[in-house]
OpenMM code with the backbone's topology and positions (N, CA, C; nanometers):
from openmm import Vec3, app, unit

residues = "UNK UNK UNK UNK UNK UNK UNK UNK UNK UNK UNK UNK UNK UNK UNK UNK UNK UNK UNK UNK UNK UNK UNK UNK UNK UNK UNK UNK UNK UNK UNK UNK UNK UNK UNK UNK UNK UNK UNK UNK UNK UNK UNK UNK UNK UNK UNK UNK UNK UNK UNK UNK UNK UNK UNK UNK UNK UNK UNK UNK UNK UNK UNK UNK UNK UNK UNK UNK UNK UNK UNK UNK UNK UNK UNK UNK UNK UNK UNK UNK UNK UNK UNK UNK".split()
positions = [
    Vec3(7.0723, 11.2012, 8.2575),
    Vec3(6.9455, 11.2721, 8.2435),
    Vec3(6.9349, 11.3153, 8.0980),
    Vec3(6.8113, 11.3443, 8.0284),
    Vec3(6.8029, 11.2804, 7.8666),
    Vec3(6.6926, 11.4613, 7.8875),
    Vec3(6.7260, 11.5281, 7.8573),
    Vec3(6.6305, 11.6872, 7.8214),
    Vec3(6.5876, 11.6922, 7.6803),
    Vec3(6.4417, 11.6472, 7.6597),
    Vec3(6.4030, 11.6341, 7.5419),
    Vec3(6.3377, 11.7967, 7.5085),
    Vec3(6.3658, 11.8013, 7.4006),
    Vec3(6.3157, 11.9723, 7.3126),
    Vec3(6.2131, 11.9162, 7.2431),
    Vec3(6.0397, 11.9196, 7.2487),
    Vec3(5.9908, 11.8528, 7.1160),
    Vec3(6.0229, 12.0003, 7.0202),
    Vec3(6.0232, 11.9590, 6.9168),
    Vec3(6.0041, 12.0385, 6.7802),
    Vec3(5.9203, 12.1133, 6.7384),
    Vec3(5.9641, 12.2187, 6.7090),
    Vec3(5.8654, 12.2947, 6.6758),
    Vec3(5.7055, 12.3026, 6.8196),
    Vec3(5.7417, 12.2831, 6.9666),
    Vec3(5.7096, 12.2770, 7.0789),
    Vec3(5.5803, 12.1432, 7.0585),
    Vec3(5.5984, 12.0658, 6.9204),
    Vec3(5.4818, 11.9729, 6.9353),
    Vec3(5.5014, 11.8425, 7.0025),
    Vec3(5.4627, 11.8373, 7.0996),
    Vec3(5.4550, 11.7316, 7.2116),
    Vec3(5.3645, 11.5694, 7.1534),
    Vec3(5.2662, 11.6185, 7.1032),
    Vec3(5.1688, 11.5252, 7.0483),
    Vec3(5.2226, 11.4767, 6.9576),
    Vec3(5.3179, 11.4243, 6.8562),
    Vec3(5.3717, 11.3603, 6.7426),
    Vec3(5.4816, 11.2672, 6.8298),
    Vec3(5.4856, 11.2963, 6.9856),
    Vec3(5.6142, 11.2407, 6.9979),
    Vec3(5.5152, 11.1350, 7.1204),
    Vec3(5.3874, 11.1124, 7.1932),
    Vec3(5.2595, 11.0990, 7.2529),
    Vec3(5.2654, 11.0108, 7.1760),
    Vec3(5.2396, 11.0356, 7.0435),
    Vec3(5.1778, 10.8994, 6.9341),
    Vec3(5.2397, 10.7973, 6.9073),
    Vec3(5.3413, 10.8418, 6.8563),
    Vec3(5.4521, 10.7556, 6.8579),
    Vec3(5.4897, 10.6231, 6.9410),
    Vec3(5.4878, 10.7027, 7.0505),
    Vec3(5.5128, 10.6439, 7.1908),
    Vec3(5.3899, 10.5323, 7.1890),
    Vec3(5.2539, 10.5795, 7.2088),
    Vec3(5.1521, 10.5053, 7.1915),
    Vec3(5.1790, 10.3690, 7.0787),
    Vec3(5.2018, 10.4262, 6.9931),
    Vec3(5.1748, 10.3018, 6.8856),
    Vec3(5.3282, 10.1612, 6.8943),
    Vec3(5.4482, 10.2541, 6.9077),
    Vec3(5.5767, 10.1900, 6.9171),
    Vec3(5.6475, 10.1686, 7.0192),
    Vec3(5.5737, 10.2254, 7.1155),
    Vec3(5.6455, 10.2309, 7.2535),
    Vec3(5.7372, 10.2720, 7.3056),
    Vec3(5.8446, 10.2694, 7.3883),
    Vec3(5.9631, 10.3900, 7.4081),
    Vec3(6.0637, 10.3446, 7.2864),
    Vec3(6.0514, 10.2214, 7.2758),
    Vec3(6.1317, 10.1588, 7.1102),
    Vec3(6.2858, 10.1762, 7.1805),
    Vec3(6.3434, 10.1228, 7.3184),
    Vec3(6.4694, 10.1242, 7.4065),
    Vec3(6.4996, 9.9865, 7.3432),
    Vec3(6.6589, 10.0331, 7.3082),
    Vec3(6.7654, 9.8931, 7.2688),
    Vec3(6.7709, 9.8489, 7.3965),
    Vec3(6.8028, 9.6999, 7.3934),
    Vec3(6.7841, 9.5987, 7.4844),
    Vec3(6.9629, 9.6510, 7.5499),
    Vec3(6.9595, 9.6671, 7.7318),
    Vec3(7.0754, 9.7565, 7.8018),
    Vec3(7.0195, 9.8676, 7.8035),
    Vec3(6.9099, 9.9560, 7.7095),
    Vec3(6.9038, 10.0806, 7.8196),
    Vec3(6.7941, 10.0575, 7.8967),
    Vec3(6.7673, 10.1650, 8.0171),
    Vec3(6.6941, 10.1278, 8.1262),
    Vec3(6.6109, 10.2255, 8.1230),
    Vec3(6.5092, 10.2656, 8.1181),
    Vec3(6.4390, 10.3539, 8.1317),
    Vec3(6.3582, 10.3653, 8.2800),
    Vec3(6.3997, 10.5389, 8.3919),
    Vec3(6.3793, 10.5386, 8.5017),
    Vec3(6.2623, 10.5698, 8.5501),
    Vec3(6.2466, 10.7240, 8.4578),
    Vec3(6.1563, 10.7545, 8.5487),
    Vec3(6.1267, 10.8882, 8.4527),
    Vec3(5.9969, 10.9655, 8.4226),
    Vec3(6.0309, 11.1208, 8.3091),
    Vec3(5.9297, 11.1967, 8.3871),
    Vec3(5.9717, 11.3697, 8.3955),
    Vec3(5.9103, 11.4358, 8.4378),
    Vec3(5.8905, 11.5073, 8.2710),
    Vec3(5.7351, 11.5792, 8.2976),
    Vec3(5.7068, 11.6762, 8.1510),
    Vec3(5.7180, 11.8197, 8.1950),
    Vec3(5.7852, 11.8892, 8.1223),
    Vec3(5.7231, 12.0698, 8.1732),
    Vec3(5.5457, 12.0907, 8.1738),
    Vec3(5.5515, 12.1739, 8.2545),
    Vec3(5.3841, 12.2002, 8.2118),
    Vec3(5.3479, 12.2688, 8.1034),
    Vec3(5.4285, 12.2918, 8.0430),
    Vec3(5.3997, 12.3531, 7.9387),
    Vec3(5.3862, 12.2764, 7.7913),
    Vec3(5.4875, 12.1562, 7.8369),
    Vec3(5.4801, 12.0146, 7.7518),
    Vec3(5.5519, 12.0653, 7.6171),
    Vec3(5.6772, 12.1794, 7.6436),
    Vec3(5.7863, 12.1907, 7.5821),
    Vec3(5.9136, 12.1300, 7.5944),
    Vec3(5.8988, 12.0349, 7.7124),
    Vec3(6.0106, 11.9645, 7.7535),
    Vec3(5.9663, 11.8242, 7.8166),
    Vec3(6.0761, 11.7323, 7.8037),
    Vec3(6.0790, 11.6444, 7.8783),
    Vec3(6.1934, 11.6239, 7.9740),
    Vec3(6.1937, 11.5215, 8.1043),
    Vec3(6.3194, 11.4954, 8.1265),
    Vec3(6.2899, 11.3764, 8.2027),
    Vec3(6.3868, 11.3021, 8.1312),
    Vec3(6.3971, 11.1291, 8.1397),
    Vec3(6.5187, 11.0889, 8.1753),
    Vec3(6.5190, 10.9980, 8.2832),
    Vec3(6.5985, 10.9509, 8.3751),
    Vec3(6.6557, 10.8492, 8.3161),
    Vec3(6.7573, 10.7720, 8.2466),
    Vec3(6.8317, 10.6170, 8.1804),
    Vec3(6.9102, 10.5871, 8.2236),
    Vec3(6.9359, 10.4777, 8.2268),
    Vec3(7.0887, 10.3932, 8.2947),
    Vec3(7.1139, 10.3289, 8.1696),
    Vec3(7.2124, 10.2987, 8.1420),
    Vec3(7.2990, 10.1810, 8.0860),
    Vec3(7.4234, 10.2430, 8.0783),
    Vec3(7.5546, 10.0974, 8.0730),
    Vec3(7.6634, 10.0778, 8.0355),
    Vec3(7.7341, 10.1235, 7.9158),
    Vec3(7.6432, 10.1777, 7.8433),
    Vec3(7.6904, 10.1461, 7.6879),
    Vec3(7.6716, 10.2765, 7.6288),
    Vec3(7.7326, 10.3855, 7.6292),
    Vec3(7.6430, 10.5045, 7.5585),
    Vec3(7.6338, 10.4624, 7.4123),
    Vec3(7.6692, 10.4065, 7.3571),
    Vec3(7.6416, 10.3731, 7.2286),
    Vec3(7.4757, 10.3658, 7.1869),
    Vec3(7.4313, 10.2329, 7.3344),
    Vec3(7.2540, 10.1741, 7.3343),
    Vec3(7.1756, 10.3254, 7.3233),
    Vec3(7.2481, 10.4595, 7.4418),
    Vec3(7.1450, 10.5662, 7.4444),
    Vec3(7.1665, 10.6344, 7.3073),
    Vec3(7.2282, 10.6069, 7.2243),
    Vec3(7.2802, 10.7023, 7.0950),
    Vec3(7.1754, 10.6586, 7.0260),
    Vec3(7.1780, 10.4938, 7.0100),
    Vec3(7.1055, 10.4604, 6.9370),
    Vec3(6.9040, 10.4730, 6.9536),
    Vec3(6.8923, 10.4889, 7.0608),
    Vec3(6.7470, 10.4993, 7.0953),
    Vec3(6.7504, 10.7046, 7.0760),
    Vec3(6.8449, 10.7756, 7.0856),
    Vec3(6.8238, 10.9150, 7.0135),
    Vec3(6.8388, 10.9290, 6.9139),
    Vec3(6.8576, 10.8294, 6.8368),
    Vec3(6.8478, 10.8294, 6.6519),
    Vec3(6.7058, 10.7919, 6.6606),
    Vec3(6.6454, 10.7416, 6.7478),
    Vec3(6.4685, 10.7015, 6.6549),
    Vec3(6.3875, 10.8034, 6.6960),
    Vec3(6.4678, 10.8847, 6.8053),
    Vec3(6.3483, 10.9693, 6.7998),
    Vec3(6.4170, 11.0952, 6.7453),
    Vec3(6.5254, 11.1342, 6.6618),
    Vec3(6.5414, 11.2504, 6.6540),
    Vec3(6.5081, 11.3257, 6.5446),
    Vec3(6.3920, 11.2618, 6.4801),
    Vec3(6.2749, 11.3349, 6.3917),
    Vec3(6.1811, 11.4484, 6.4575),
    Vec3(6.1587, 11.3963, 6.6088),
    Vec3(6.0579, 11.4675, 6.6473),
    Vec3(6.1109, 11.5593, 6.7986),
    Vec3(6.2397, 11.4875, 6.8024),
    Vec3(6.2963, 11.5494, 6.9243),
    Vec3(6.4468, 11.6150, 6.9369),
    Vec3(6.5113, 11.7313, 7.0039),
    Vec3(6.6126, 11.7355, 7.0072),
    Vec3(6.6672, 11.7285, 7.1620),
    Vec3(6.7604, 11.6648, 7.1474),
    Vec3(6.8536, 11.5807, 7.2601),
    Vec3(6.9495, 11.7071, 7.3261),
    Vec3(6.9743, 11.6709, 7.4376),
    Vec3(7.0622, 11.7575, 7.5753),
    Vec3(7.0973, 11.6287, 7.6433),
    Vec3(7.1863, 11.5777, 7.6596),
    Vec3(7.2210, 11.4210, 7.7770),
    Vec3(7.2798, 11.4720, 7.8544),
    Vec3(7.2970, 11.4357, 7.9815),
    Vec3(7.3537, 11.5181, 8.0650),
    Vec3(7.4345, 11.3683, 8.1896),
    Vec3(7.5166, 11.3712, 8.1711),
    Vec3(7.5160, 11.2775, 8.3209),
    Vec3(7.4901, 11.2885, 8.4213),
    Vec3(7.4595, 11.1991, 8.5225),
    Vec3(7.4217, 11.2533, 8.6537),
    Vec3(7.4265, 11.1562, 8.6954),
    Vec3(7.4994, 11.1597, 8.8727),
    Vec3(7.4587, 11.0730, 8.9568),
    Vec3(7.4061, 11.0746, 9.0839),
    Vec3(7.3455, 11.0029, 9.2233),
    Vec3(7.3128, 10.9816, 9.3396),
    Vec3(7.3635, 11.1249, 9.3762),
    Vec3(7.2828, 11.1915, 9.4643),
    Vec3(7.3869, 11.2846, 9.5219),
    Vec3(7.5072, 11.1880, 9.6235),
    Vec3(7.4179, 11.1051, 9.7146),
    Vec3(7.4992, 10.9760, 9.7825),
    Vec3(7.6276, 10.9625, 9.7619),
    Vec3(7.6223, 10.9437, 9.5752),
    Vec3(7.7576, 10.9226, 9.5804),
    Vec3(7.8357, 11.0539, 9.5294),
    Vec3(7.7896, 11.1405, 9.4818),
    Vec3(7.8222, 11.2518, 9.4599),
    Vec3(7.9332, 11.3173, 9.5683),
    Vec3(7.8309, 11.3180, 9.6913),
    Vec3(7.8830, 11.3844, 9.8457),
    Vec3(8.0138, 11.3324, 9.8746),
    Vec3(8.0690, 11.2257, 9.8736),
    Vec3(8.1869, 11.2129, 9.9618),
    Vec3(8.3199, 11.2315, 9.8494),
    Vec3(8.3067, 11.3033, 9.7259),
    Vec3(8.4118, 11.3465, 9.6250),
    Vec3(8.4189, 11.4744, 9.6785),
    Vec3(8.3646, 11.5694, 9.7371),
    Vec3(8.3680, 11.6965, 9.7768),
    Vec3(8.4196, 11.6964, 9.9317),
    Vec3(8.4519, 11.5364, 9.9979),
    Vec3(8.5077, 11.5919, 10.1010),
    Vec3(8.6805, 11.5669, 10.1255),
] * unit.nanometer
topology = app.Topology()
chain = topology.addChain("A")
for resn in residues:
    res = topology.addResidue(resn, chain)
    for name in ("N", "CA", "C"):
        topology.addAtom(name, app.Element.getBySymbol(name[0]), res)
């Protein structure tokens, strides 16, 4: 799970971006699924890949306009049967 901070709370520089360049993901990461705060001080974006290197590299293009929190996470599914 990928907790984006925009900067300075501006959401719209990171909107444009997106618009013109697109999520700009190295080929291996996966992009899932993003919820926004309503307040549109946050993001949170769901990624898969193998490689943390690929997600390093797709938080270097945006980390002009964004600051990064990664968090791992998995299925609760598979989560559940380590706790029994």
């Amino acid at each position: 799970m990928v907790i984006e901070r925009f900067r300075d709370g501006q959401a719209r520089p990171v909107y444009e971006r997106a618009r013109e360049q697109g999520r700009m993901l190295p080929d291996g990461l996966r992009y899932v699924d993003s919820w926004v705060a309503a307040d549109f001080a946050r993001c949170f974006q769901l990624m898969e890949c193998d490689d943390l290197t690929l997600l390093m590299a797709w938080v270097a293009r945006w980390s002009d306009l964004v600051d990064f929190e990664i968090v791992p996470v998995a299925p609760s599914a598979q989560a559940s049967p380590l706790m029994t």
